[in-house]
C-alpha positions as CSV (number, residue, x, y, z in Angstrom):
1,X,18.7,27.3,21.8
2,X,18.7,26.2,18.1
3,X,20.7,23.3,17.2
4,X,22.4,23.4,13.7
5,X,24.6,21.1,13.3
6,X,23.0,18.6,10.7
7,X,21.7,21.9,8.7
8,X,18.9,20.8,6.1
9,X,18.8,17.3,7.6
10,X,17.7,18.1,11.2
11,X,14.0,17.6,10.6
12,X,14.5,14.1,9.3
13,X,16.6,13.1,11.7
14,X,13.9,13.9,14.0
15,X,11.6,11.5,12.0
16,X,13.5,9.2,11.2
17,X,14.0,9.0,15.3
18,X,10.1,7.6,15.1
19,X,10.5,5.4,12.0
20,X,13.6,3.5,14.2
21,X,10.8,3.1,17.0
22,X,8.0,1.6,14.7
23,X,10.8,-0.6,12.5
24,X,11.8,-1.9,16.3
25,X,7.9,-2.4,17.6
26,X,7.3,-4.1,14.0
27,X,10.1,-6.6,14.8
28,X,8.9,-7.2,17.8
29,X,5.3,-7.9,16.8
30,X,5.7,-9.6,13.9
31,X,3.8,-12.6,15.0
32,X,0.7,-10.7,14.6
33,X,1.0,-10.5,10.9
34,X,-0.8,-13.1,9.9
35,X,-3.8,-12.1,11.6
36,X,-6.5,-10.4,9.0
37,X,-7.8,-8.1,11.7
38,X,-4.4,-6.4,11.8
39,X,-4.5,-5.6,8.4
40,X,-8.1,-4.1,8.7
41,X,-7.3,-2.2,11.4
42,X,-3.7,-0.1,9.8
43,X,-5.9,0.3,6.2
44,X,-8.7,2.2,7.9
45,X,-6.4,3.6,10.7
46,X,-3.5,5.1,7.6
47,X,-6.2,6.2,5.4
48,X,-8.7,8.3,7.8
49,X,-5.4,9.6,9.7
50,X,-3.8,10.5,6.3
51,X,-6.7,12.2,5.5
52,X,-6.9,14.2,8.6
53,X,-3.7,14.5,8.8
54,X,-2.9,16.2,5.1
55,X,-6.0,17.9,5.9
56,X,-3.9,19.7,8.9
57,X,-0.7,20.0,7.3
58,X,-3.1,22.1,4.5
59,X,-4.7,24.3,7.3
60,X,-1.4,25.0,9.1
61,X,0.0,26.2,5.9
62,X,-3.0,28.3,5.0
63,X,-2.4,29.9,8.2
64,X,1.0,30.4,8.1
65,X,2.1,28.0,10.8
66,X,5.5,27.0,8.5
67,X,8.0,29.9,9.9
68,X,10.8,27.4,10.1
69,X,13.7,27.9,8.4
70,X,13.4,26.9,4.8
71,X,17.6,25.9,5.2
72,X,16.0,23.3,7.6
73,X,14.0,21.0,5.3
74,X,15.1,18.7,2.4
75,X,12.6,20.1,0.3
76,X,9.1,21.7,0.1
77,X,6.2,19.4,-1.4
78,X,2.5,20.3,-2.6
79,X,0.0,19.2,0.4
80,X,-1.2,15.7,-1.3
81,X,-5.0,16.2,-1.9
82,X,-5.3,19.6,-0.8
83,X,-2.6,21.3,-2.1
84,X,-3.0,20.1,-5.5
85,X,-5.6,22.1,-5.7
86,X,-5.0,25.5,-3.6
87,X,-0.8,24.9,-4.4
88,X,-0.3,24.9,-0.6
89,X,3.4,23.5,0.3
90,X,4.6,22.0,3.5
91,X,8.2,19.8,4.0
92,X,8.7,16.7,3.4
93,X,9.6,15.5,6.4
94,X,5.9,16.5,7.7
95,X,4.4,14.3,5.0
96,X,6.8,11.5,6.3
97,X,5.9,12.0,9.8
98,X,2.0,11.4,9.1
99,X,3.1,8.1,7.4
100,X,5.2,7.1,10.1
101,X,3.2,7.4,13.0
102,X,0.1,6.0,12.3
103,X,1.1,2.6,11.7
104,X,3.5,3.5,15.0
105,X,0.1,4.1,17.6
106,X,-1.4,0.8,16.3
107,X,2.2,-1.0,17.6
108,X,1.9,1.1,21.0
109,X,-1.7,0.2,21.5
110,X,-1.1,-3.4,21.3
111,X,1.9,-3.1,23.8
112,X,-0.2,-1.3,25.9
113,X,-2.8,-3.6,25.9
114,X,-0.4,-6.2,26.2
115,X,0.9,-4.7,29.7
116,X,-2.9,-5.4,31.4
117,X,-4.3,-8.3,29.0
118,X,-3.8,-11.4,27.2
119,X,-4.3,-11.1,23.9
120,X,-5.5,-14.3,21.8
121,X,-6.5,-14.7,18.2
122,X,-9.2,-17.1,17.6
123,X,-9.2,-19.0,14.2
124,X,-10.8,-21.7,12.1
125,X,-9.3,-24.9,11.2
126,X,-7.5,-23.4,8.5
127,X,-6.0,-20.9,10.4
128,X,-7.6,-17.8,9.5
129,X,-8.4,-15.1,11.8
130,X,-12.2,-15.4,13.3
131,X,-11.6,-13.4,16.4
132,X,-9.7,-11.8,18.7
133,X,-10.0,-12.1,22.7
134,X,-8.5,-10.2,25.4
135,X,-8.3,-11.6,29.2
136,X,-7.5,-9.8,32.4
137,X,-4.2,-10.8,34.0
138,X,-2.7,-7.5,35.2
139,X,0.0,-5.3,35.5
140,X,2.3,-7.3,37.9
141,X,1.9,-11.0,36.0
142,X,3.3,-12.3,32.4
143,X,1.2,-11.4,29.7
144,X,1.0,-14.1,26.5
145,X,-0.3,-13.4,22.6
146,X,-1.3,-17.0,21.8
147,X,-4.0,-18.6,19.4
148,X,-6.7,-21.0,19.8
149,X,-9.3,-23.3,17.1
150,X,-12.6,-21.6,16.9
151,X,-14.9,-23.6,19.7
152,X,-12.2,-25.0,21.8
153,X,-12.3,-23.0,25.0
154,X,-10.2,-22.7,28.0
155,X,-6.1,-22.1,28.4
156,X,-5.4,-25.6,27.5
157,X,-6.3,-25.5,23.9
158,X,-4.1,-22.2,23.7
159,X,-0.9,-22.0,21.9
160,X,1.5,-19.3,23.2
161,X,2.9,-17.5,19.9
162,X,4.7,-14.0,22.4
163,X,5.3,-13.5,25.8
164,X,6.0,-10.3,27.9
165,X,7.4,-10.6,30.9
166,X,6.5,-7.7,33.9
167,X,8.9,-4.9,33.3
168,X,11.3,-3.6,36.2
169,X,8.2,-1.5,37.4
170,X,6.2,-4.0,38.0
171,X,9.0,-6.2,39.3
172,X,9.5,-4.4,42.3
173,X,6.0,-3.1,42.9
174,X,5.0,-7.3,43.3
175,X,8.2,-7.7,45.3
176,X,7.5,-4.4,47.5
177,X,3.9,-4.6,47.8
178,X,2.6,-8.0,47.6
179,X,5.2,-10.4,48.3
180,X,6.1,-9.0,51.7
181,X,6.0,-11.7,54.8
182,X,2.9,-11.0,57.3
């Protein structure tokens, strides 16, 4: 079954389906900004996957992988890097579905660490990023972002900055499981 209906713009609609998810996870962890080790982390994760990833988008078009309907893309660009060279084409939309989802794992590995661990950001008395910490809390209890002065240890000296509270899932699991009478 084939589904026509928005013709040339059914391939970006499909992307643009994972650029709504990353502009929602970006709202939701913008507190993390500020933190330098965020930044490190999307520059070297955007440009190794952009490289591997325009590296595929070359080989699948060398191997004729594009039998898609032409009528079904916006338009038809060189492969960036590659193509330039061997005049290999691929759609847009492929192009903006490697820059879309890279930055888009990073925001899913932090919720997902964010399900089993706190998460806090250690800086120095000017606030910039020294380290960051994770600490076991589970699946079933509240899980906190929060940042603490370089050398001060322990909870206290913590300053909550996100919360997550257990999901549904984990809701009932704690109220079946472990909060049953003896």
């Amino acid at each position: 079954m084939d589904i026509a209906v928005l013709g040339h713009w059914s391939y970006a609609f499909c992307v643009a389906l994972y650029g709504i998810l990353l502009v929602i996870l970006m709202g939701y962890f913008r507190v993390t900004f500020r933190f330098a080790v965020w930044k490190f982390f999307f520059a070297i994760s955007f440009y190794g996957l952009l490289i591997l990833g325009l590296g595929f988008e070359w080989m699948a078009d060398l191997f004729g992988v594009w039998g898609f309907d032409p009528a079904r893309h916006l338009f038809q660009i060189k492969v960036p890097l590659f193509g330039w060279v061997t005049g290999h084409k691929v759609p847009i939309e492929e192009i903006l579905w490697i820059t879309a989802v890279i930055p888009l794992f990073y925001y899913l590995y932090l919720w997902t660490t964010l399900l089993f661990h706190d998460i806090v950001y250690v800086t120095d008395e000017k606030g910039a990023f020294y380290k960051r910490e994770e600490r076991w809390v589970g699946f079933l209890e509240t899980t906190r972002i929060t940042t603490r002065l370089k050398g001060k240890r322990g909870q206290e000296n913590e300053t909550v900055i996100k919360i997550r509270r257990p999901g549904f899932i984990a809701r009932f699991l704690k109220r079946h499981l472990y909060d049953r009478p003896a």
